[in-house]
Biopython code that builds the backbone (N, CA, C, O; Angstrom):
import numpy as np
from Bio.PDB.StructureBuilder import StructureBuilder

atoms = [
    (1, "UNK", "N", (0.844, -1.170, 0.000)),
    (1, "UNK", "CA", (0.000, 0.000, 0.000)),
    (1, "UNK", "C", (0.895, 1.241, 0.000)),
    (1, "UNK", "O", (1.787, 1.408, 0.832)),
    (2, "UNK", "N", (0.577, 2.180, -1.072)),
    (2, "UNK", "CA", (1.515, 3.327, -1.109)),
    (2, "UNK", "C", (1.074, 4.216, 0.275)),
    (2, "UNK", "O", (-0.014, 4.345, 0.836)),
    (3, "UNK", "N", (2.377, 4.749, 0.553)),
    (3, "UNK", "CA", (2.060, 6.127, 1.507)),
    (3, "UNK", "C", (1.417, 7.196, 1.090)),
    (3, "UNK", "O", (1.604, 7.656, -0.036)),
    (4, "UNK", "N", (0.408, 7.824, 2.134)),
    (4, "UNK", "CA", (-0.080, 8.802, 1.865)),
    (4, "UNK", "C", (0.412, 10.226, 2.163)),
    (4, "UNK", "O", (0.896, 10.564, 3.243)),
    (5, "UNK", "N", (0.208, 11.185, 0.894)),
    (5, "UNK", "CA", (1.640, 12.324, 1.207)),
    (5, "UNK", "C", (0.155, 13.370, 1.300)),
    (5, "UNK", "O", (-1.022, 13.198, 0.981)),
    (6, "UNK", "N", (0.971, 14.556, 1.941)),
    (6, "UNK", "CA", (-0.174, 15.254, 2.330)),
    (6, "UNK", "C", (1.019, 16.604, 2.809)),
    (6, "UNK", "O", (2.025, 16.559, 3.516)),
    (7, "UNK", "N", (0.417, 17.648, 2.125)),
    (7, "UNK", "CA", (1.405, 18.636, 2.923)),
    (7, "UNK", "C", (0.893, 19.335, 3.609)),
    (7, "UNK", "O", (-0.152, 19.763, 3.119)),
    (8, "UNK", "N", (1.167, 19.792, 4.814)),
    (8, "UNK", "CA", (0.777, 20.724, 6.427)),
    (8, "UNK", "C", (2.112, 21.663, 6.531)),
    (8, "UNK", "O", (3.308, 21.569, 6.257)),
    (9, "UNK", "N", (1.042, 22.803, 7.192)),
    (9, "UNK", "CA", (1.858, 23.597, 8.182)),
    (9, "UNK", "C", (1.547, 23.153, 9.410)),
    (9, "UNK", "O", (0.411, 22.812, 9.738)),
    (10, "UNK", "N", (2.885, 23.130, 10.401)),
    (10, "UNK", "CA", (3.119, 22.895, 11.692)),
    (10, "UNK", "C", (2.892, 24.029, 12.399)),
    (10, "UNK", "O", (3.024, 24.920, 11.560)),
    (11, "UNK", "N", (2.622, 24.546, 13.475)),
    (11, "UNK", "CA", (2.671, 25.559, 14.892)),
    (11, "UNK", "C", (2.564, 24.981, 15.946)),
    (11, "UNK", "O", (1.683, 24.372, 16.552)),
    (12, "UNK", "N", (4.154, 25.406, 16.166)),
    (12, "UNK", "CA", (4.461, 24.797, 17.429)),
    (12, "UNK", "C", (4.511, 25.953, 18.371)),
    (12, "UNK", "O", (4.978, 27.021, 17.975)),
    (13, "UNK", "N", (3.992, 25.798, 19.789)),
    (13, "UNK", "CA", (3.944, 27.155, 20.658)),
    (13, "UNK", "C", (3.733, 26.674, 22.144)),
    (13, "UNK", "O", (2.913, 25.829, 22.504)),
    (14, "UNK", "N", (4.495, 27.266, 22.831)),
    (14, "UNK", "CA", (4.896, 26.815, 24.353)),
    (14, "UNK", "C", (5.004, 28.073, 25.044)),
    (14, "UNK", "O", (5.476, 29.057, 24.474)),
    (15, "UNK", "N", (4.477, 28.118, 26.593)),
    (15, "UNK", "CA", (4.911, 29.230, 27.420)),
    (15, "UNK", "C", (5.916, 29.315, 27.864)),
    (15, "UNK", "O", (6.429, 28.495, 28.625)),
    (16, "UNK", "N", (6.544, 30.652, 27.348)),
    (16, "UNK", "CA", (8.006, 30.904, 27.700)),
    (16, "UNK", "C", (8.504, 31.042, 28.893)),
    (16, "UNK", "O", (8.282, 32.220, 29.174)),
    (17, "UNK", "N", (9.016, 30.574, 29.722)),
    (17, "UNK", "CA", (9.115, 30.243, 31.043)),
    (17, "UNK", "C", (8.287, 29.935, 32.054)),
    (17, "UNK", "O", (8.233, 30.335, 33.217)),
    (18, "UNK", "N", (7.504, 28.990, 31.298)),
    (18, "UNK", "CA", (6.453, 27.897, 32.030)),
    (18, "UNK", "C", (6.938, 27.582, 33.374)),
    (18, "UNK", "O", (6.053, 27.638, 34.227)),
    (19, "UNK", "N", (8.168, 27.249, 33.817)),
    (19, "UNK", "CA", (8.701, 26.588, 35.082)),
    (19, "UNK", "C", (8.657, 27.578, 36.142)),
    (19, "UNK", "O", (8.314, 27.508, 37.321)),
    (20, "UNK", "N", (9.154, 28.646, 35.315)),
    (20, "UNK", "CA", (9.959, 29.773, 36.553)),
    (20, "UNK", "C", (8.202, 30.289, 37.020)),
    (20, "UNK", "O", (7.851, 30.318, 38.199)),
    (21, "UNK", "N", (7.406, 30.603, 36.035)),
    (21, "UNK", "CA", (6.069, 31.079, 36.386)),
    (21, "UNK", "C", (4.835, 30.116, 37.223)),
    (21, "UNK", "O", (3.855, 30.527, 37.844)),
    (22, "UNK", "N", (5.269, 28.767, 36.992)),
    (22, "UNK", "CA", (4.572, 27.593, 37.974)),
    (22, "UNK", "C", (5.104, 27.688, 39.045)),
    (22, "UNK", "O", (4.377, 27.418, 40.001)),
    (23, "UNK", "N", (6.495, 28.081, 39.338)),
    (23, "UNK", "CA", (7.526, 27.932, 40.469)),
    (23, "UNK", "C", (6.953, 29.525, 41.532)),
    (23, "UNK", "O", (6.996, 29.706, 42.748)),
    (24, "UNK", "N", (6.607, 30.155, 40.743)),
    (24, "UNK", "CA", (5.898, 31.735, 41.467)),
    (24, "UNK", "C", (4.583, 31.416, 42.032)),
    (24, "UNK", "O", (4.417, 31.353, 43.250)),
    (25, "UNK", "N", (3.526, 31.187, 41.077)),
    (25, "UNK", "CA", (2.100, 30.827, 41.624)),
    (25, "UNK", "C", (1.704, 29.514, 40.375)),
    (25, "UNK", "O", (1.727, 29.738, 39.165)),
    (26, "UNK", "N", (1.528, 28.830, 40.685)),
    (26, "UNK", "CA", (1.380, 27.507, 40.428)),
    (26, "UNK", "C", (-0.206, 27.867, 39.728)),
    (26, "UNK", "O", (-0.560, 27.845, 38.549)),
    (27, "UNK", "N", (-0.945, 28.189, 40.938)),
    (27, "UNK", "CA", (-2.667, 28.012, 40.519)),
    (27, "UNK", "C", (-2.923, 28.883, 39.657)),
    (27, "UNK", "O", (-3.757, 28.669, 38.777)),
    (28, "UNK", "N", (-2.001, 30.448, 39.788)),
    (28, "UNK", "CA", (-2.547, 31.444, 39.291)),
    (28, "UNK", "C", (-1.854, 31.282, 37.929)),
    (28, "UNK", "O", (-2.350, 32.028, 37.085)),
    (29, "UNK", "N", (-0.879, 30.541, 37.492)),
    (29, "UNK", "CA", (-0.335, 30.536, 35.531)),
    (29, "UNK", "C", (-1.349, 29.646, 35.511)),
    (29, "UNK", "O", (-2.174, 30.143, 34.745)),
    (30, "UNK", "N", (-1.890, 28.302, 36.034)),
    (30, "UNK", "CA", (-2.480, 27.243, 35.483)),
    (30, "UNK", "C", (-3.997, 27.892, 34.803)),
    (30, "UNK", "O", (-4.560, 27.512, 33.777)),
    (31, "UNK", "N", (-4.426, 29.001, 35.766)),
    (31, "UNK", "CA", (-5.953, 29.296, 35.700)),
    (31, "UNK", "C", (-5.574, 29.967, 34.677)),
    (31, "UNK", "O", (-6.093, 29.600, 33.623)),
    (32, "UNK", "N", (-4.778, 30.908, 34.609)),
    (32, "UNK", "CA", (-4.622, 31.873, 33.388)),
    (32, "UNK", "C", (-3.914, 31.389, 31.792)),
    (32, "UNK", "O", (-3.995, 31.651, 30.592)),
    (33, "UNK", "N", (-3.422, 30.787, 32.454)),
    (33, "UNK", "CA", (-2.918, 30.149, 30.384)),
    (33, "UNK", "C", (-4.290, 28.607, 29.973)),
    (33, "UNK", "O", (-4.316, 28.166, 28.824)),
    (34, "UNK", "N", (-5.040, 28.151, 30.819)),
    (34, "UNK", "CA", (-6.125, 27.725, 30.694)),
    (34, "UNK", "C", (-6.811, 28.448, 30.078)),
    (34, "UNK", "O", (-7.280, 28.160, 28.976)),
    (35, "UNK", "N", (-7.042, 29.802, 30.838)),
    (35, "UNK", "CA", (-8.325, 31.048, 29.751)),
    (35, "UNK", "C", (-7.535, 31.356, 28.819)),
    (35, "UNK", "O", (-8.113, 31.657, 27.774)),
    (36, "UNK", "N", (-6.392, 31.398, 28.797)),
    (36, "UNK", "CA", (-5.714, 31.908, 27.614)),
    (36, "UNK", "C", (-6.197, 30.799, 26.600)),
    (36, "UNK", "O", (-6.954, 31.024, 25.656)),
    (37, "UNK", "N", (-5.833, 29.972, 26.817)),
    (37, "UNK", "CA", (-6.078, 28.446, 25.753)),
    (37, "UNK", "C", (-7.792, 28.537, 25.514)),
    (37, "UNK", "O", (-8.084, 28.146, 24.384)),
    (38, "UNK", "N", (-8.617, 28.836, 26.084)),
    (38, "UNK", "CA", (-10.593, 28.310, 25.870)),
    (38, "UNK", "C", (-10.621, 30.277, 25.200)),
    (38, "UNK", "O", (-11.513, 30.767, 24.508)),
    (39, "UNK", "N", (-9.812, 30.735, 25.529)),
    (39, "UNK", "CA", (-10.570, 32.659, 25.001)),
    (39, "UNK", "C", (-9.400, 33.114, 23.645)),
    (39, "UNK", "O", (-9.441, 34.027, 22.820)),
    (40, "UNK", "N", (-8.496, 32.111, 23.870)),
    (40, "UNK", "CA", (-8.089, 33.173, 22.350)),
    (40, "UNK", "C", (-6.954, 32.172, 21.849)),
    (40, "UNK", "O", (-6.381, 32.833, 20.984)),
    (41, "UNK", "N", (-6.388, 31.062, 21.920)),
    (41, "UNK", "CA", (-5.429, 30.254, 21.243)),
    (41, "UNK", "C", (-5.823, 29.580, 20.388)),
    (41, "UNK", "O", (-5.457, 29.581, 19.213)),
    (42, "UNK", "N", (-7.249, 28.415, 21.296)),
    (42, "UNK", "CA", (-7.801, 27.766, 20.164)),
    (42, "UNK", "C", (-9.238, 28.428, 19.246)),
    (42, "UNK", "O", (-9.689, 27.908, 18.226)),
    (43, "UNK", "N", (-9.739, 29.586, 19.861)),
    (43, "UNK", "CA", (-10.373, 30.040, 18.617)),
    (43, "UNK", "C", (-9.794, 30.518, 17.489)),
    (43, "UNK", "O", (-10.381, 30.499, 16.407)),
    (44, "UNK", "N", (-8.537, 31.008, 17.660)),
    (44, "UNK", "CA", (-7.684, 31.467, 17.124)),
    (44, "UNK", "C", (-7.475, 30.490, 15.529)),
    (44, "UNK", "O", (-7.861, 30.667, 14.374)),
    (45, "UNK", "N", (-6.662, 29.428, 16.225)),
    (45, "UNK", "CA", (-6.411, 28.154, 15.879)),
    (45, "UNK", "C", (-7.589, 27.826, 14.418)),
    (45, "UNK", "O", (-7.306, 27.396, 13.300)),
    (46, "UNK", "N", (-8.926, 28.225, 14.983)),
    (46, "UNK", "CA", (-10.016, 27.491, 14.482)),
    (46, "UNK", "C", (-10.192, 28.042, 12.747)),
    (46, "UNK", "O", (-10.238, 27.489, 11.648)),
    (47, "UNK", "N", (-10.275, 29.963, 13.466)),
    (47, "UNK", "CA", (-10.593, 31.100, 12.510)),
    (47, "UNK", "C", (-9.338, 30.991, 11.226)),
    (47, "UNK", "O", (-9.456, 31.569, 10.146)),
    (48, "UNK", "N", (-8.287, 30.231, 11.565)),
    (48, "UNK", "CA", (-7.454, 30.129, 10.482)),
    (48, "UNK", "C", (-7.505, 28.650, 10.413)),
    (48, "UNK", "O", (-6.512, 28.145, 10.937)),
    (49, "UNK", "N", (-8.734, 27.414, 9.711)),
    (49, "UNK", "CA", (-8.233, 26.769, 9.395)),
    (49, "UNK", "C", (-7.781, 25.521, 10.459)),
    (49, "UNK", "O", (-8.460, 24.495, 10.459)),
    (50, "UNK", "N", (-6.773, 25.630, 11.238)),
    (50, "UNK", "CA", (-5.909, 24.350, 12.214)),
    (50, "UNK", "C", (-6.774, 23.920, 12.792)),
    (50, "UNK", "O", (-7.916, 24.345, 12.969)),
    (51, "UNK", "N", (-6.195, 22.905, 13.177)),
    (51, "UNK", "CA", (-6.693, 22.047, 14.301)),
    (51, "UNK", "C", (-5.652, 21.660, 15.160)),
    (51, "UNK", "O", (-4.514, 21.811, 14.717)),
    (52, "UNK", "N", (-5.807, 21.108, 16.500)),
    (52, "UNK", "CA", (-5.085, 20.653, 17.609)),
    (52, "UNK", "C", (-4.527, 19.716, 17.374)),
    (52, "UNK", "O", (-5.018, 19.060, 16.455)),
    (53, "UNK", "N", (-3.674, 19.338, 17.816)),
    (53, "UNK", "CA", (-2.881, 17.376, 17.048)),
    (53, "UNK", "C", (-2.412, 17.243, 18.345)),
    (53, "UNK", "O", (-2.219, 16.089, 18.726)),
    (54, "UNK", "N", (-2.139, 18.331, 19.266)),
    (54, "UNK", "CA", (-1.641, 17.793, 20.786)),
    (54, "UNK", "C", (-1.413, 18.515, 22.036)),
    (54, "UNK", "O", (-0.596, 19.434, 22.002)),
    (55, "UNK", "N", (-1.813, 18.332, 22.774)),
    (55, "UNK", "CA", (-1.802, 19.776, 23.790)),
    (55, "UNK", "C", (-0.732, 19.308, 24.718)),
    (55, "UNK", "O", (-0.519, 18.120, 24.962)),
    (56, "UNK", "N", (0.012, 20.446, 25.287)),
    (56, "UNK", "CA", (1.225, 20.107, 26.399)),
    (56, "UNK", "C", (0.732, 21.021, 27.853)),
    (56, "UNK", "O", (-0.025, 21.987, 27.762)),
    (57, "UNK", "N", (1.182, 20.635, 28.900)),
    (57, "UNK", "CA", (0.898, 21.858, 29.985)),
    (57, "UNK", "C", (1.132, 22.830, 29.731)),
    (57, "UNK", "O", (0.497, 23.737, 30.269)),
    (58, "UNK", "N", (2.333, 23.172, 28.627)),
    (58, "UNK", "CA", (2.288, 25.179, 28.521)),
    (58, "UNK", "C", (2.382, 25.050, 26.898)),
    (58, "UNK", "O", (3.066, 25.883, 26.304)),
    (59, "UNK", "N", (1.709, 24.023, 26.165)),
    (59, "UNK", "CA", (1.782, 24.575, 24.813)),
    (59, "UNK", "C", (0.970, 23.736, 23.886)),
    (59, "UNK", "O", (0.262, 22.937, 24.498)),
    (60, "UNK", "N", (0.876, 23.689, 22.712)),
    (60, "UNK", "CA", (-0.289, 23.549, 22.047)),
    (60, "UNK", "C", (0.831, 22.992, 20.633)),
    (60, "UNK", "O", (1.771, 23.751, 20.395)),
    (61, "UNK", "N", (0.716, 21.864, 19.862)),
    (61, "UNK", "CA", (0.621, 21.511, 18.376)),
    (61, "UNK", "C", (-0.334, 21.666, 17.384)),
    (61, "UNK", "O", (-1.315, 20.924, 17.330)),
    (62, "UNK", "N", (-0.140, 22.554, 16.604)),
    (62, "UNK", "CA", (-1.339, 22.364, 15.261)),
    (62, "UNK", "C", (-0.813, 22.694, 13.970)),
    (62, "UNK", "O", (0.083, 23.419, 13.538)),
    (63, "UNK", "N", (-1.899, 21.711, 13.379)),
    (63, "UNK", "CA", (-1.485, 21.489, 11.695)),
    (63, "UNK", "C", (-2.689, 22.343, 11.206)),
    (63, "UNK", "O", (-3.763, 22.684, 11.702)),
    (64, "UNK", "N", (-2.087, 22.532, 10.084)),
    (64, "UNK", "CA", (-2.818, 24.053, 8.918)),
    (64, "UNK", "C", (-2.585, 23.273, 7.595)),
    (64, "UNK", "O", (-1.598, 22.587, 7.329)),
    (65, "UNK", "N", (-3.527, 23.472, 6.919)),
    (65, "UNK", "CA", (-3.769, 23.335, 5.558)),
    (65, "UNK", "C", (-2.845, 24.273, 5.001)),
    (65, "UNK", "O", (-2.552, 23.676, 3.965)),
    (66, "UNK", "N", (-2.086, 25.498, 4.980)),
    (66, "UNK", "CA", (-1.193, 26.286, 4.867)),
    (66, "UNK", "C", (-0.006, 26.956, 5.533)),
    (66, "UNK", "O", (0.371, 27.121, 6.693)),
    (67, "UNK", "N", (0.291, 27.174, 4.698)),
    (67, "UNK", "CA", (1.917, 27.849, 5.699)),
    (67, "UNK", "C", (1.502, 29.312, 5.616)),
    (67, "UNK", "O", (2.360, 29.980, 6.193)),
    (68, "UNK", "N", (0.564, 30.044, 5.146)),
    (68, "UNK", "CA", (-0.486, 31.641, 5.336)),
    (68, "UNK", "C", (-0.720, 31.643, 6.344)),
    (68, "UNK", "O", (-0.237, 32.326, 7.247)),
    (69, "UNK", "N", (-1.826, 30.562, 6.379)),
    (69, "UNK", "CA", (-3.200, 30.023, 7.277)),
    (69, "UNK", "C", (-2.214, 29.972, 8.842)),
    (69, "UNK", "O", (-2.782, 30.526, 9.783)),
    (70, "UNK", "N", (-0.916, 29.401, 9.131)),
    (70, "UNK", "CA", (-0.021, 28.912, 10.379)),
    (70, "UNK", "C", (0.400, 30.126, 10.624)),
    (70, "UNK", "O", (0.506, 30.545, 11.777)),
    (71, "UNK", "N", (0.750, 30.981, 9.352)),
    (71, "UNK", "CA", (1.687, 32.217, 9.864)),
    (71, "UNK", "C", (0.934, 33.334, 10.404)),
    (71, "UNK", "O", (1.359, 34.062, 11.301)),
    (72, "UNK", "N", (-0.526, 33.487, 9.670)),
    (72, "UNK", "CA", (-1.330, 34.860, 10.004)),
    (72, "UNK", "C", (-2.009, 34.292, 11.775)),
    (72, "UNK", "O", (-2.466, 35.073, 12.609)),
    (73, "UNK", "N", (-1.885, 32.802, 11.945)),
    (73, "UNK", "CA", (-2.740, 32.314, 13.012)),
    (73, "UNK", "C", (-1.392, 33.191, 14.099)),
    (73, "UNK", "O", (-1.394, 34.287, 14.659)),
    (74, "UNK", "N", (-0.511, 32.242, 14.030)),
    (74, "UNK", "CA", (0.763, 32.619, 14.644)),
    (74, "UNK", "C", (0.831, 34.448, 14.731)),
    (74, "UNK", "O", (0.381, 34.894, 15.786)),
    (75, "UNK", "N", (1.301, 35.396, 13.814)),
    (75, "UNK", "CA", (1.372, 36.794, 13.659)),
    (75, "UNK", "C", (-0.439, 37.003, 15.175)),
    (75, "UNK", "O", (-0.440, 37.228, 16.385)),
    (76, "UNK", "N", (-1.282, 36.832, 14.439)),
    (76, "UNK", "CA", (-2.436, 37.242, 15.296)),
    (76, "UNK", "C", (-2.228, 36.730, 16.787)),
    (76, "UNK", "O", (-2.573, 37.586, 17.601)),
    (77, "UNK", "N", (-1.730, 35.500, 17.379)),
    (77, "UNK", "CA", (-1.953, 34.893, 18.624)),
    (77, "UNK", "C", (-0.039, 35.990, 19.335)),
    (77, "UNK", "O", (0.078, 36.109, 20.555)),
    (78, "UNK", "N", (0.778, 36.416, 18.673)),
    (78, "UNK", "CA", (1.789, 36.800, 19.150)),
    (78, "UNK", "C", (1.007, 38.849, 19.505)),
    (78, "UNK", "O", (1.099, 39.381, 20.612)),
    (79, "UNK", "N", (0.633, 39.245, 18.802)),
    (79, "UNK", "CA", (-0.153, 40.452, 18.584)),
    (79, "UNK", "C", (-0.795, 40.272, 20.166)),
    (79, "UNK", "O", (-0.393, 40.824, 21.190)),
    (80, "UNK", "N", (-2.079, 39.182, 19.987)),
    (80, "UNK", "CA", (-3.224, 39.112, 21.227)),
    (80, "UNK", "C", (-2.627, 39.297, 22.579)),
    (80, "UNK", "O", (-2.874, 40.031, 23.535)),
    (81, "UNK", "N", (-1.633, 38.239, 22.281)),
    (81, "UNK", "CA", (-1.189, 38.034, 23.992)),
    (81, "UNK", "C", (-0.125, 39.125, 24.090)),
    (81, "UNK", "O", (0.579, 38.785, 25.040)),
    (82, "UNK", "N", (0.386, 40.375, 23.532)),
    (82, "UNK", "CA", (0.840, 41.477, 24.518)),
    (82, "UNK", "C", (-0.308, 42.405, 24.858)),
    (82, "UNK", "O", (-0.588, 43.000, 25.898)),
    (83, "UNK", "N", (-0.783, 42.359, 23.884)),
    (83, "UNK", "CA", (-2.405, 42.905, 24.551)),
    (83, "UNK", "C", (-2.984, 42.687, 26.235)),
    (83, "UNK", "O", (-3.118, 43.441, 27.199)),
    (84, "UNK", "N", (-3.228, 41.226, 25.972)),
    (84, "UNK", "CA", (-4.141, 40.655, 26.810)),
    (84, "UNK", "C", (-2.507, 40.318, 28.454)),
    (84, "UNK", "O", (-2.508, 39.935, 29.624)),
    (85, "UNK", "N", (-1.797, 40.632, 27.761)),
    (85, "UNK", "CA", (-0.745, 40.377, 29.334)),
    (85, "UNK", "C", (-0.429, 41.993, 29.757)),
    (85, "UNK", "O", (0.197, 42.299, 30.771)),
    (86, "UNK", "N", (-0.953, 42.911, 28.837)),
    (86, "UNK", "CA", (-0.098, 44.344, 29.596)),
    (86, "UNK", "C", (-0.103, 44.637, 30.497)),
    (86, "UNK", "O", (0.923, 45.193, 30.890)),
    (87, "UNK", "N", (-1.027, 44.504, 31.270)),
    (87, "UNK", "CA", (-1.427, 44.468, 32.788)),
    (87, "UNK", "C", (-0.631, 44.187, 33.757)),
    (87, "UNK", "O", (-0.385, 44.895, 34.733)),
    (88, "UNK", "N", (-0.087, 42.831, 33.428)),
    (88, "UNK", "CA", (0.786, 42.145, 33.963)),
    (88, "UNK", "C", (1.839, 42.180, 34.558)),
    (88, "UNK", "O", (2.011, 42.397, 33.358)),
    (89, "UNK", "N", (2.595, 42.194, 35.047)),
    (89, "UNK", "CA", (3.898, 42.580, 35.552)),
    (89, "UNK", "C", (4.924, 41.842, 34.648)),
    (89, "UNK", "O", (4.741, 40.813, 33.998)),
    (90, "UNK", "N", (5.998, 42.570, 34.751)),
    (90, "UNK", "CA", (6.931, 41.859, 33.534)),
    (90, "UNK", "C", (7.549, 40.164, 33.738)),
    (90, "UNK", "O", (7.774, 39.232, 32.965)),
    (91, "UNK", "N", (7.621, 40.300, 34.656)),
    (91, "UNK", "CA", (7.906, 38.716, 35.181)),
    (91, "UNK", "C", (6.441, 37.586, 35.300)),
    (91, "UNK", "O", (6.403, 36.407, 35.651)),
    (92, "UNK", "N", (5.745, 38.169, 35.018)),
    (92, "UNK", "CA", (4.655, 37.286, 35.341)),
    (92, "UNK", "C", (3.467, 37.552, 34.183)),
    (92, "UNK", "O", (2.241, 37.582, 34.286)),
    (93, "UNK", "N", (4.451, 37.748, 32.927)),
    (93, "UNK", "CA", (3.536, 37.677, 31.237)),
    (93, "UNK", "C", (3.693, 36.405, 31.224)),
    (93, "UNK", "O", (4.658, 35.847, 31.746)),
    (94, "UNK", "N", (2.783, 35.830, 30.640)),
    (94, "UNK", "CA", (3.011, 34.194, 29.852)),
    (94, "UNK", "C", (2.956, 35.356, 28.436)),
    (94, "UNK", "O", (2.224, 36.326, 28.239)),
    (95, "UNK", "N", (4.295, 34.631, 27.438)),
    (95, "UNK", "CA", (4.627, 34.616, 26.504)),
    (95, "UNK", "C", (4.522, 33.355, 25.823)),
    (95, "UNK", "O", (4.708, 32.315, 26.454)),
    (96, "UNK", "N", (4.149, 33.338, 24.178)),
    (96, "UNK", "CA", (4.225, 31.987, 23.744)),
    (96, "UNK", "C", (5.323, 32.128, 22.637)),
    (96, "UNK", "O", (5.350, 33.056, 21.829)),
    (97, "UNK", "N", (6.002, 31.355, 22.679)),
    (97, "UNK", "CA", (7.641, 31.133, 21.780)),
    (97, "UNK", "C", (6.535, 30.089, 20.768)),
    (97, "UNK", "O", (5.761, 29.208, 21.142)),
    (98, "UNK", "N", (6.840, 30.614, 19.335)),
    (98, "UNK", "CA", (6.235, 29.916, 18.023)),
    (98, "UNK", "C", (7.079, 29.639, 17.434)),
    (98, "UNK", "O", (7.969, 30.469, 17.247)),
    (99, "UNK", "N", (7.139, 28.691, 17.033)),
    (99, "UNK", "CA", (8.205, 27.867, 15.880)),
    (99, "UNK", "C", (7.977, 27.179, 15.127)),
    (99, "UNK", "O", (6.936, 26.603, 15.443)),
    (100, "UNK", "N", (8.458, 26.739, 13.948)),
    (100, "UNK", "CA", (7.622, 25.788, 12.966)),
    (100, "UNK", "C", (8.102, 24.264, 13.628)),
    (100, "UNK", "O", (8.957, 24.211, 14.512)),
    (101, "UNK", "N", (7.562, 23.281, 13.181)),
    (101, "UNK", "CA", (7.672, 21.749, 13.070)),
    (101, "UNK", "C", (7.325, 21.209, 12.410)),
    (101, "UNK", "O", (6.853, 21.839, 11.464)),
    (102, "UNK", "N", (7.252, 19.677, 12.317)),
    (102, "UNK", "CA", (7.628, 18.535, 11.565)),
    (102, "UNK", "C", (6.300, 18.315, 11.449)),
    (102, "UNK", "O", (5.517, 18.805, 12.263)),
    (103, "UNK", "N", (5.910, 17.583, 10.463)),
    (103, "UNK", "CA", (4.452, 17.024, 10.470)),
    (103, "UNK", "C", (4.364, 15.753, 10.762)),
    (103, "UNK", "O", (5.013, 14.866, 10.209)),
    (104, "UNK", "N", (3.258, 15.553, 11.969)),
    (104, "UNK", "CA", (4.006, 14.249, 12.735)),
    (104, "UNK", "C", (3.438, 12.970, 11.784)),
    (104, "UNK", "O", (3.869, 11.822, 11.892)),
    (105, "UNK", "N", (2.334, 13.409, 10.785)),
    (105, "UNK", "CA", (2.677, 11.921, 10.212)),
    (105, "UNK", "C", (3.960, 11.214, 9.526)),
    (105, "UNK", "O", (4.248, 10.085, 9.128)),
    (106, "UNK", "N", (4.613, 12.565, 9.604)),
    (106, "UNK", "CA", (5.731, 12.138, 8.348)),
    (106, "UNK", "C", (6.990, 11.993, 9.658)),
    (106, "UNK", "O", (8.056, 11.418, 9.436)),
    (107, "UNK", "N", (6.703, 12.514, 10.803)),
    (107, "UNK", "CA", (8.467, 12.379, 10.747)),
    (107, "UNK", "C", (9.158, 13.306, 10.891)),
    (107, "UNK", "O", (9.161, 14.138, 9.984)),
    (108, "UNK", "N", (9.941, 13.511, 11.986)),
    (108, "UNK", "CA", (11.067, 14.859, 12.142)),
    (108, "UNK", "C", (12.085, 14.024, 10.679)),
    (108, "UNK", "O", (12.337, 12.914, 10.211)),
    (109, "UNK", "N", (12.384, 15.562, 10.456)),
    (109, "UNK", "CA", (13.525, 14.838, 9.402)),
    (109, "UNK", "C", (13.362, 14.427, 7.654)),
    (109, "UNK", "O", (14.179, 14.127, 6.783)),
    (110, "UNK", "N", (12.054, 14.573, 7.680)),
    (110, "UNK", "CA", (11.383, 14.093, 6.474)),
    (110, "UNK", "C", (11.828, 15.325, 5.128)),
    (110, "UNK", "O", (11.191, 16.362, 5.315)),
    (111, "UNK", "N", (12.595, 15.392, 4.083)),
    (111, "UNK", "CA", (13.335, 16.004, 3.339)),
    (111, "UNK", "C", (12.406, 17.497, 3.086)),
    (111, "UNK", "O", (13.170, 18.461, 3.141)),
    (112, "UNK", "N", (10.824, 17.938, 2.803)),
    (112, "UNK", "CA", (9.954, 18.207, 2.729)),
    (112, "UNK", "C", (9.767, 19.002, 3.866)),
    (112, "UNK", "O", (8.893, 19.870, 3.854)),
    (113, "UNK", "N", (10.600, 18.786, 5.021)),
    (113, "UNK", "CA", (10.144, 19.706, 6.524)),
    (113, "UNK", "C", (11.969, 20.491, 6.191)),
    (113, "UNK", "O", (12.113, 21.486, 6.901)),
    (114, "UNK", "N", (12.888, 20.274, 5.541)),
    (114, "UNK", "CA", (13.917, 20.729, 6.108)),
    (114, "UNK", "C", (13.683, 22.011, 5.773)),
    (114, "UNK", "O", (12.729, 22.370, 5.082)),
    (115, "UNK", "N", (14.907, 23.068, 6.450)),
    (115, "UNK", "CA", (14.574, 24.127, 6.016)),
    (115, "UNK", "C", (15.605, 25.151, 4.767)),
    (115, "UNK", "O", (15.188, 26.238, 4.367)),
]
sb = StructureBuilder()
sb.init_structure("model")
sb.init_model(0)
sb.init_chain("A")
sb.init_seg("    ")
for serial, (resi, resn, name, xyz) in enumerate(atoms, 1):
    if name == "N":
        sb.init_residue(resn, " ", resi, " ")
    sb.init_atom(name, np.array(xyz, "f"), 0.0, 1.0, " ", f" {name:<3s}", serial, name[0])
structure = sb.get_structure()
């Protein structure tokens, strides 16, 4: 049976010092990058297209029908959250670090993901 090829954009995105900010108030990052995730990551996510492929305690995987569709999702969710953290004190923003990745049907490494 031949393989099935399929091309995706990856978004990969994690809270940038998830540890040091669990290590401060534990309840208070968990409650807040929770609303962050149900009020503006995965609608986000939705309005361009992606879907979820895997959730982490401070970060989120999703595949896009485009590498537009990943980048304008990405550009908009980096925009939201200085918005929605200004308030905040500088040590205690959740930031999300975005990066591209691999498409996990295929495989880190797969000639098609290099860059």
């Amino acid at each position: 049976m031949p393989a099935v090829r399929r091309l995706a954009a990856i978004l990969a995105a994690d809270a940038a010092g998830y540890s040091r900010l669990m290590g401060a108030d534990e309840e208070g990052t968990h409650a807040r990058l929770q609303a962050c995730r149900r009020e503006l990551v995965d609608p986000k996510i939705g309005e361009h297209s992606g879907r979820i492929v895997k959730n982490t305690g401070d970060g989120v995987l999703a595949e896009f029908p485009s590498v537009v569709d990943a980048v304008r999702c990405a550009a908009e969710l980096q925009r939201a959250m200085i918005d929605r953290e200004a308030a905040a004190s500088e040590d205690r923003r959740i930031r999300f670090r975005i990066d591209r990745g691999d498409d996990p049907a295929r495989g880190a490494g797969h000639p098609a993901q290099s860059p």
